[in-house]
GUGU-445790 format. One line per 8 residues: number of its first residue (from 1); their letters; for each residue x negated, y, z negated of C-alpha. Coordinates in nm, 3 decimals, decimal comma. Each point is the difference from the previous one (the first is absolute). Layout:
NUM> a> X:Y:Z; ...
% end
This chain:
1> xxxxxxxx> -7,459:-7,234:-6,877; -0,276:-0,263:0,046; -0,083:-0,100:0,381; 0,201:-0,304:-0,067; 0,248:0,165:-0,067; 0,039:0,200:0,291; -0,121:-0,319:0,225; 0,333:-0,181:-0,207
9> xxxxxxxx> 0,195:0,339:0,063; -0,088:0,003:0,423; 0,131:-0,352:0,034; 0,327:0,146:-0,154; 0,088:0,233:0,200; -0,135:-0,198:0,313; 0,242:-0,254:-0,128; 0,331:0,248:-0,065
17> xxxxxxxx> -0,136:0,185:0,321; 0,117:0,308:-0,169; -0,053:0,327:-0,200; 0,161:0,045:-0,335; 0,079:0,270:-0,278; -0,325:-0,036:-0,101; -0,244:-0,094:0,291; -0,095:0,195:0,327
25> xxxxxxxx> -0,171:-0,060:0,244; -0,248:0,154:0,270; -0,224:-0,180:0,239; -0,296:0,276:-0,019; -0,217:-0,186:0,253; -0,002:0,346:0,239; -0,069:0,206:-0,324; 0,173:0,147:-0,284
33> xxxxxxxx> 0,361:0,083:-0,027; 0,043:0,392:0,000; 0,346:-0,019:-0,208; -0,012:-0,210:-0,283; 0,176:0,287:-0,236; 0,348:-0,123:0,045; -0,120:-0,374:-0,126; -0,239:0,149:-0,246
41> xxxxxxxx> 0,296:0,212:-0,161; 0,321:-0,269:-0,001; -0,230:-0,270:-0,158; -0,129:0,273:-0,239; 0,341:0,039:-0,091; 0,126:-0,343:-0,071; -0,052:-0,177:-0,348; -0,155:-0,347:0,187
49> xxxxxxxx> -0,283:0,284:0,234; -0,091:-0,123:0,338; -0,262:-0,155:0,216; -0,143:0,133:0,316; -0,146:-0,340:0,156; -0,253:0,110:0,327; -0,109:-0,234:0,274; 0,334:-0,215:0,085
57> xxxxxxxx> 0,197:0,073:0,314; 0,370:0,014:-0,024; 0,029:0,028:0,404; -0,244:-0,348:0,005; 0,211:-0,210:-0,179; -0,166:0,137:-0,396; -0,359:-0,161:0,158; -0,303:0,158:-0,160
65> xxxxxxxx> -0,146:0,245:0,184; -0,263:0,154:-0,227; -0,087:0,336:-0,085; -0,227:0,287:0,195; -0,224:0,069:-0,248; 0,056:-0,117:-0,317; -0,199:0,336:-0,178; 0,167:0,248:0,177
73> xxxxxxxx> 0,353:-0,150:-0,064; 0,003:-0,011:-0,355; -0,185:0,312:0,029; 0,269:0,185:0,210; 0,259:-0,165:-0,205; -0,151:0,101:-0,349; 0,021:0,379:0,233; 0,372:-0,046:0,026
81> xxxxxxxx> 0,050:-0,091:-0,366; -0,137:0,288:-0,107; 0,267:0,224:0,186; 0,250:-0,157:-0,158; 0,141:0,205:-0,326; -0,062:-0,138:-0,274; -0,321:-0,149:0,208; 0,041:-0,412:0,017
89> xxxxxxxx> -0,311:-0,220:-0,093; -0,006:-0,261:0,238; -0,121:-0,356:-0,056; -0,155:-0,174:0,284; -0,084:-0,389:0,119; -0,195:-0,162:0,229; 0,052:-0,359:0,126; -0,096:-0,204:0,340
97> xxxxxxxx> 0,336:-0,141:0,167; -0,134:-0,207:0,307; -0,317:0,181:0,034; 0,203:0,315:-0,012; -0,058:0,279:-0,255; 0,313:0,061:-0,212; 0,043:0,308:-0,266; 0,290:0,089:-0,240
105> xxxxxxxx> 0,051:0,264:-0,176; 0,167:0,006:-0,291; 0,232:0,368:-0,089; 0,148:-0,010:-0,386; 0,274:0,112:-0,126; 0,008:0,350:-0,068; 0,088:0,040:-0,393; 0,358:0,149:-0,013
113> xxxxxxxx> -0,017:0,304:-0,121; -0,248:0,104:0,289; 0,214:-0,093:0,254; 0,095:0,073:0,333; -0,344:-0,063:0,141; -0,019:0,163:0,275; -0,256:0,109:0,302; -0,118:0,385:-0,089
121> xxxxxxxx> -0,026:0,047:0,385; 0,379:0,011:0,036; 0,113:0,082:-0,390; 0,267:-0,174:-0,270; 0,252:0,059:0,171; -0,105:-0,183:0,354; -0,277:-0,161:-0,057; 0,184:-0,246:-0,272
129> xxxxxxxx> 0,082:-0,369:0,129; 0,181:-0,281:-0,133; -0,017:-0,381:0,089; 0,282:-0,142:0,172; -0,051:-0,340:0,080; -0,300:-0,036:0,256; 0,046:0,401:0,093; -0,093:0,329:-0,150
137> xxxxxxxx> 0,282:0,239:-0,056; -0,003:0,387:-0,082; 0,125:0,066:-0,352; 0,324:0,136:-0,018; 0,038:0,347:-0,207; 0,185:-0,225:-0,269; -0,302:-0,216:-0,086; -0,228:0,242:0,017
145> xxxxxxxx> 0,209:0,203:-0,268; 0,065:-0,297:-0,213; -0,396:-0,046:-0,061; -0,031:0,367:-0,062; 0,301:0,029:-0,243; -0,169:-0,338:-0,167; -0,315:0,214:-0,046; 0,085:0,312:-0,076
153> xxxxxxxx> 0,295:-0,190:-0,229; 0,333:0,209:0,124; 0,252:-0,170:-0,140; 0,317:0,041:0,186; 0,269:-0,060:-0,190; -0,088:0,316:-0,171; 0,031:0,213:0,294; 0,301:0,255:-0,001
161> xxxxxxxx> 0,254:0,090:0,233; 0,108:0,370:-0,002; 0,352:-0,119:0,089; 0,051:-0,192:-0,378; 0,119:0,184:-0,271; 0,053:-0,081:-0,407; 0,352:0,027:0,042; -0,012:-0,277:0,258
169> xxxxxxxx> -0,103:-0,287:-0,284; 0,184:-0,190:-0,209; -0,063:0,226:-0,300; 0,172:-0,316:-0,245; -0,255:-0,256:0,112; -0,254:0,237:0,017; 0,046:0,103:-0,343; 0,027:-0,355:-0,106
177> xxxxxxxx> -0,353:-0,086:0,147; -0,148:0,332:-0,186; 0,117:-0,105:-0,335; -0,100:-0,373:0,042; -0,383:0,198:0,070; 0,059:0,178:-0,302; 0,033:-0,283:-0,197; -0,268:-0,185:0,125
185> xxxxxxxx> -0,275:0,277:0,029; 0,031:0,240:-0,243; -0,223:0,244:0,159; 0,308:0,082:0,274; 0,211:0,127:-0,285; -0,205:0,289:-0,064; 0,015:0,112:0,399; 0,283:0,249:0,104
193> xxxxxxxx> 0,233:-0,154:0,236; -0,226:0,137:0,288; -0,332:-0,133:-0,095; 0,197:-0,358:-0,057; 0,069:0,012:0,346; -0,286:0,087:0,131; -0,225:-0,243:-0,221; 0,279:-0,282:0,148
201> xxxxxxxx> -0,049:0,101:0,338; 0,327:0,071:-0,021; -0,023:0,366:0,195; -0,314:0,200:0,129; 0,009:0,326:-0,035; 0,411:-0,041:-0,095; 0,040:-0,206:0,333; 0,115:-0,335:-0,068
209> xxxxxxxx> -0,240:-0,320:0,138; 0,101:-0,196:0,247; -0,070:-0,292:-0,296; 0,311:0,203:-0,213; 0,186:0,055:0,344; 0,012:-0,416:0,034; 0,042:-0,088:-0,323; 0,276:0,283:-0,163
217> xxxxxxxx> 0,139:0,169:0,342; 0,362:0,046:0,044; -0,037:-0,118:0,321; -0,386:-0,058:0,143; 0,073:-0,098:0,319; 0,180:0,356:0,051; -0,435:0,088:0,035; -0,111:-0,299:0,112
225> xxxxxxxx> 0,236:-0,206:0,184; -0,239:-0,261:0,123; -0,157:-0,061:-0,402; 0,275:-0,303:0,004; 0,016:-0,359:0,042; 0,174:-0,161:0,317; 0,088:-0,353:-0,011; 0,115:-0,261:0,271
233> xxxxxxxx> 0,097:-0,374:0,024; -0,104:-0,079:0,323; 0,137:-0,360:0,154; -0,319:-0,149:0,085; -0,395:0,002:-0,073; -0,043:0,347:0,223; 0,124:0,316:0,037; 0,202:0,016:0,323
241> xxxxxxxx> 0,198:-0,315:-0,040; 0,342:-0,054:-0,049; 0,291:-0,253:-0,137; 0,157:-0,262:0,210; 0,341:0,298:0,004; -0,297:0,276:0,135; -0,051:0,151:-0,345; -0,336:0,220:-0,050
249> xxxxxxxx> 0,013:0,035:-0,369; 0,187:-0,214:-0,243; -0,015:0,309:-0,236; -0,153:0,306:0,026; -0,085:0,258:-0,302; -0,106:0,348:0,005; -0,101:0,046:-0,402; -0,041:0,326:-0,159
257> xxxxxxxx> 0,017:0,193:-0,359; -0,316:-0,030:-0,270; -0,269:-0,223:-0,018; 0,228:-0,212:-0,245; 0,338:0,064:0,203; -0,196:-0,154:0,340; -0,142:-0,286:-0,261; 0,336:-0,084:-0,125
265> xxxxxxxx> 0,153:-0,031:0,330; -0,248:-0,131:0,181; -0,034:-0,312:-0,234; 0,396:-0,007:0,052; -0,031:-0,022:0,372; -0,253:-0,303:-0,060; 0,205:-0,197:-0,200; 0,303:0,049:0,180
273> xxxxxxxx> -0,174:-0,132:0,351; -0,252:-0,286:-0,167; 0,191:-0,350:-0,027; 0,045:-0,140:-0,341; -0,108:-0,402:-0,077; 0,229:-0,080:-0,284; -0,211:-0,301:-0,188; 0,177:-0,209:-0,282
281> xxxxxxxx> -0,278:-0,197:-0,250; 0,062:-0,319:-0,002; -0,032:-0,085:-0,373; 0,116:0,370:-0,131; 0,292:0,053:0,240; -0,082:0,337:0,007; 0,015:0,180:0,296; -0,259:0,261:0,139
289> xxxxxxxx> 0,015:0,215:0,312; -0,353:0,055:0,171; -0,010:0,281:0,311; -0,139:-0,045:0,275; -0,285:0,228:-0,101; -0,070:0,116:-0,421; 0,137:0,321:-0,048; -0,251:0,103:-0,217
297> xxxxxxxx> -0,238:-0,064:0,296; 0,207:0,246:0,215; 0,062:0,254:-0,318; -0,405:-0,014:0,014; -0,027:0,081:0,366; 0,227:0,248:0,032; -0,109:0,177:-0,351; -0,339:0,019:0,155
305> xxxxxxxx> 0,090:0,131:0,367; 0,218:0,265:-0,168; -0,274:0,141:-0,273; -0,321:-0,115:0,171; 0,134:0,111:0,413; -0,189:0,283:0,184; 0,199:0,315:-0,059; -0,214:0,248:0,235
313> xxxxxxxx> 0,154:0,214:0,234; -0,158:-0,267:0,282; 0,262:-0,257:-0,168; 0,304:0,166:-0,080; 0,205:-0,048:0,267; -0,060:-0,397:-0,064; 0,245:-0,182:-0,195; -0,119:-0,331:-0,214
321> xxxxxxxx> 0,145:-0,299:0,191; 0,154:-0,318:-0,118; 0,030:-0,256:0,242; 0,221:-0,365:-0,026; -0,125:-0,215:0,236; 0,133:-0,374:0,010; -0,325:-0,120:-0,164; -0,175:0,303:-0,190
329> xxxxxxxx> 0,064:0,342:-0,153; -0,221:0,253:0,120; -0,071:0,343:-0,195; -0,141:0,257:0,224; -0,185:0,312:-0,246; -0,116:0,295:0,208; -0,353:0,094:-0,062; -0,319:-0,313:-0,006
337> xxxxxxxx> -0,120:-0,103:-0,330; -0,160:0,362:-0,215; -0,365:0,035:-0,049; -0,231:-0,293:-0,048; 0,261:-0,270:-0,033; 0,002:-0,281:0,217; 0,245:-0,292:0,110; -0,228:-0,226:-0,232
345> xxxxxxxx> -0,031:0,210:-0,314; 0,388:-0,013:0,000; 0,080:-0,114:-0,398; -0,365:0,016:-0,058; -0,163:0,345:-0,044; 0,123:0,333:-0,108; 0,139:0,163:0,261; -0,027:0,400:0,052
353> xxxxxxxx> 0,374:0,159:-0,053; 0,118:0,144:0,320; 0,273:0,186:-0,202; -0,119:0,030:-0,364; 0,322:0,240:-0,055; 0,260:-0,246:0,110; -0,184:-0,262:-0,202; 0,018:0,113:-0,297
361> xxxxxxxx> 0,361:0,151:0,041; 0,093:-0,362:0,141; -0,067:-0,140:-0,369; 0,293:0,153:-0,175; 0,225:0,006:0,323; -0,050:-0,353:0,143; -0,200:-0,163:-0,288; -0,246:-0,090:0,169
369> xxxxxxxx> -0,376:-0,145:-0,183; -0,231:0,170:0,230; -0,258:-0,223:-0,161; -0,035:-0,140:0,396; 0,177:-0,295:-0,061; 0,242:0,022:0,282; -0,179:-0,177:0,222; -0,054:-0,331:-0,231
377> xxxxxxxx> 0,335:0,019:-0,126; 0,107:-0,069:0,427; -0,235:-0,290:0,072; 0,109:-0,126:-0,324; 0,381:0,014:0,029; -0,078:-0,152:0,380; -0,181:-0,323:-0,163; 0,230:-0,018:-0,262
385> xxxxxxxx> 0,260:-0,011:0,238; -0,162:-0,283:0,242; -0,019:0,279:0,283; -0,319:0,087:0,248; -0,259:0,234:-0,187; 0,101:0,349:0,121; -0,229:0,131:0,292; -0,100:0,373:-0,039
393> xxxxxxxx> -0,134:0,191:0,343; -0,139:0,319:-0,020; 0,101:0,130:0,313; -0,050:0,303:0,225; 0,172:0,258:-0,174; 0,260:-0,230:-0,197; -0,076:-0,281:-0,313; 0,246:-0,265:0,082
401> xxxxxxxx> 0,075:-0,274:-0,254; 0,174:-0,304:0,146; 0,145:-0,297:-0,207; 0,070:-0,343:0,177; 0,319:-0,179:-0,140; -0,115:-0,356:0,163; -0,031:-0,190:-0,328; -0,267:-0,254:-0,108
409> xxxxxxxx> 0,240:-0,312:-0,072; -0,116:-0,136:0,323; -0,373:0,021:-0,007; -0,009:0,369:0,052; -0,223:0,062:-0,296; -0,302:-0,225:0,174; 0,057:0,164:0,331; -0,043:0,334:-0,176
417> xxxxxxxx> -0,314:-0,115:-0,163; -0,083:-0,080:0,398; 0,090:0,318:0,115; -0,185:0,174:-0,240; -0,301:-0,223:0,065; -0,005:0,095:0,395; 0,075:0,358:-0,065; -0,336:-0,012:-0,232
425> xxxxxxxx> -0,192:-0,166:0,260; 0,124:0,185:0,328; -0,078:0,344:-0,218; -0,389:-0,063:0,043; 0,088:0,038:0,390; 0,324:0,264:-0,006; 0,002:0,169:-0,368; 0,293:0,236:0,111
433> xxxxxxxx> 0,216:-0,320:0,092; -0,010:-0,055:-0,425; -0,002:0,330:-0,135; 0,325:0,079:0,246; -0,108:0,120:0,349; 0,093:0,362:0,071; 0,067:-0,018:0,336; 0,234:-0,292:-0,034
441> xxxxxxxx> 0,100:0,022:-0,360; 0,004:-0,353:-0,042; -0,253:-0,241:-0,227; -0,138:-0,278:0,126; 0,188:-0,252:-0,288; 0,359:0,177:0,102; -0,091:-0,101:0,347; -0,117:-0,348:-0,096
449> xxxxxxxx> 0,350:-0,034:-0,213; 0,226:0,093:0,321; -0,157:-0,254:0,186; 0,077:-0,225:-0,225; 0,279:-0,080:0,264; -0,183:-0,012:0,374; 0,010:0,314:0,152; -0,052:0,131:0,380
457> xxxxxxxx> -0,257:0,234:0,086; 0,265:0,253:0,037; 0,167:-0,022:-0,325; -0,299:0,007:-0,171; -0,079:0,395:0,217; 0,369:0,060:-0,144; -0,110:-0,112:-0,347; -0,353:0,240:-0,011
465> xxxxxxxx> 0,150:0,274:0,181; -0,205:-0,060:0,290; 0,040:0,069:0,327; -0,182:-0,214:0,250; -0,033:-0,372:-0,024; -0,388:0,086:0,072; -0,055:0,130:-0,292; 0,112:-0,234:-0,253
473> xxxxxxxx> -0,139:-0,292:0,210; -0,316:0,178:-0,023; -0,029:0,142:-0,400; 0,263:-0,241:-0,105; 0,080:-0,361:0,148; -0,342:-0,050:0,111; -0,217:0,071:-0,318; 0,273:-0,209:-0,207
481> xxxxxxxx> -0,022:-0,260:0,219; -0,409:0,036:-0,012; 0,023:-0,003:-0,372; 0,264:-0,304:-0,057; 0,312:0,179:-0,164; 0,215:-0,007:0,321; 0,016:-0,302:0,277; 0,200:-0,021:0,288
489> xxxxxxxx> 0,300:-0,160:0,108; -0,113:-0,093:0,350; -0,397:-0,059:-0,027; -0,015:-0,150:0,342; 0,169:0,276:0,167; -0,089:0,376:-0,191; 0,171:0,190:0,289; 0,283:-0,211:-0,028
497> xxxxxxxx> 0,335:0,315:-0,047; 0,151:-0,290:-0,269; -0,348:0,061:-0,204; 0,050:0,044:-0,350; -0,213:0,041:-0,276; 0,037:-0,131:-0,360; -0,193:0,026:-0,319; -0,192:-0,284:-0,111
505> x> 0,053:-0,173:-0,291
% end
């Protein structure tokens, strides 16, 4: 960045009086920092990078404090780079806050395939950090295994399981999908029965895939009980609350069978619990029913949690979730986004197949394009239908899809438009708020749309998943409030217990 850049960049955070996912900072007045390898990995690690900004003072209110020695701290920093593996190439700036010398420097994004990054001092497996909001946090074995498997492209729905046998398939749909091969590639006709299933990834070694377990098993659940979907109506906007009679869960659904059994039902369950607007045109007399969300927006979502889902041994044991609330759906899909996709390539770029097996397989079982047009066809169905664009979080662990149902008859389409046009702005301060923050899990545009309706500080905590009211007053209320997208209720009194807060508009 240029110095007035980082001069524009001080008087943001001085403003916000905070760190974010992508900004840390260390006075460095007394000298330089001995541990920078837990910042210098986690930003390393994240698409958006980092920057280490020297000379303010958190404990002094964020006032400039200036650096020790400008040439040995970028020296001694450039030191610590170096013994990070793959070694980071810093970027540094100088500018004069108040007669104070201030210095960022600037840690990119490690390219995907090279990641963890990680300090050599302490190795992969503890020296690899991730951002969490303002705070560095060790790498659990999960994501560190999910960037290897990326690199060294395992592909896990073409592990085995020792337990599975032949006899355990449905050898009439199996057949069915053989011939239908056949037919369309000639080559497979000249293979013995064998090679076809090997070359279909059908069996290694004569021990059936997990990809033929979920898609032609007798039972698949019988190996994997947790592969399944649950579902739950929950009376409410959170998980916890209950009807006026004391009622958890309106209806609850533990789905199992193949990828296309789980499909089918699951799409049942959705229609049975979504309401149904019955609309009669006015110069045709014919009537149409609308749902409260398109079902080929759901069919979408749940095709692509059950084909594109983690399937490691780190994720087995974690069902995909579908979620009613009383004014979204919510699709939870273990396992982040694969490789070098990102929340805002979504529908744009070609994305790396997590599970080329069950892809391909998922063609002639569930018809399905795979020409990546799921995610166009859901923000299309949504507009078509007058509903909120669909938010997409790439969350800790979990890619969680969430459709609104709050339709734009009343002016909801230009107070989109102003969501969207806060959540761009505020991302310049807080980029994890927009790309879905993984220690909260929620985007800065679903927040925006539940406070739609004034909210208290502590439904909003309920809402993020937070627990103290500190925090989101600190990397929530107060930055929106800084930036214009949220005002509150009671100006004149901000410690006021009836505060609420409410999304401009």
């Amino acid at each position: 960045m240029l110095s007035n850049e980082l001069t524009e960049l001080v008087k943001k955070v001085r403003l916000l009086q905070t760190e974010t996912q992508t900004i840390e900072l260390k006075a460095a007045h007394d000298g330089c920092p001995k541990r920078l390898y837990d910042s210098l990995s986690s930003f390393a690690n994240q698409d958006a990078g980092g920057i280490l900004l020297f000379g303010l003072d958190e404990r002094q209110g964020f006032a400039p404090v200036g650096v020790y020695d400008l040439h040995d701290l970028q020296k001694k920093v450039t030191e610590q780079c170096n013994q990070m593996v793959p070694p980071i190439r810093a970027v540094f700036t100088v500018a004069e806050i108040e007669g104070k010398t201030v210095c960022s420097a600037e840690i990119p994004a490690t390219a995907p395939s090279d990641r963890p990054c990680y300090y050599a001092g302490a190795g992969r497996l503890k020296g690899s950090y991730v951002r969490v909001g303002d705070a560095d946090m060790p790498m659990t074995d999960y994501e560190i295994y999910s960037y290897e498997a990326y690199r060294r492209r395992v592909h896990d729905d073409e592990r085995t399981d020792v337990r599975a046998a032949l006899d355990m398939l449905d050898q009439g749909k199996l057949q069915r999908y053989i011939g239908r091969m056949q037919e369309e590639r000639p080559g497979f006709a000249r293979l013995t029965l064998e090679q076809t299933y090997e070359m279909l990834a059908i069996t290694q070694a004569g021990v059936p895939t997990l990809a033929a377990v979920l898609n032609f098993g007798l039972y698949p659940q019988g190996y994997f009980p947790q592969l399944c979907i649950t579902a739950v109506v929950v009376p409410g906007k959170h998980i916890g609350d209950v009807s006026a009679a004391g009622v958890r869960f309106e209806d609850n659904k533990r789905i199992e069978g193949t990828l296309p059994d789980m499909l089918t039902e699951a799409l049942t369950f959705c229609k049975r619990n979504m309401k149904v607007q019955t609309i009669i045109d006015a110069q045709t007399g014919e009537r149409v029913d609308r749902t409260e969300y398109p079902i080929e927006a759901i069919r979408e979502i749940v095709l692509n949690a059950l084909i594109h889902r983690d399937y490691s041994h780190f994720t087995e044991g974690t069902p995909i979730q579908i979620d009613f609330f009383a004014d979204r759906l919510e699709v939870h899909s273990p396992g982040g986004l694969y490789g070098r996709m990102t929340v805002e390539d979504l529908g744009k770029a070609r994305p790396d197949l997590r599970n080329p097996a069950l892809a391909a397989m998922s063609e002639f079982l569930l018809k399905t394009e795979n020409r990546y047009s799921g995610i166009p066809t859901i923000r299309r169905e949504m507009q078509a239908a007058g509903l909120p664009a669909p938010v997409f979080e790439n969350r800790r662990n979990e890619f969680v899809v969430t459709l609104y149902n709050g339709r734009q008859d009343d002016g909801r389409g230009a107070k989109d438009a102003k969501i969207a046009e806060y959540s761009a702005d505020y991302a310049a301060t807080q980029p994890v708020m927009q790309r879905g923050d993984r220690s909260q899990g929620r985007s800065v545009a679903s927040l925006l749309a539940y406070c739609q309706t004034p909210r208290s500080r502590q439904e909003i905590a309920d809402f993020l998943g937070v627990r103290t009211i500190f925090y989101v007053t600190r990397h929530y209320l107060r930055p929106l409030i800084a930036s214009g997208a949220l005002r509150m209720t009671l100006p004149d009194k901000p410690a006021s217990k009836k505060q609420t807060y409410v999304t401009v508009m």
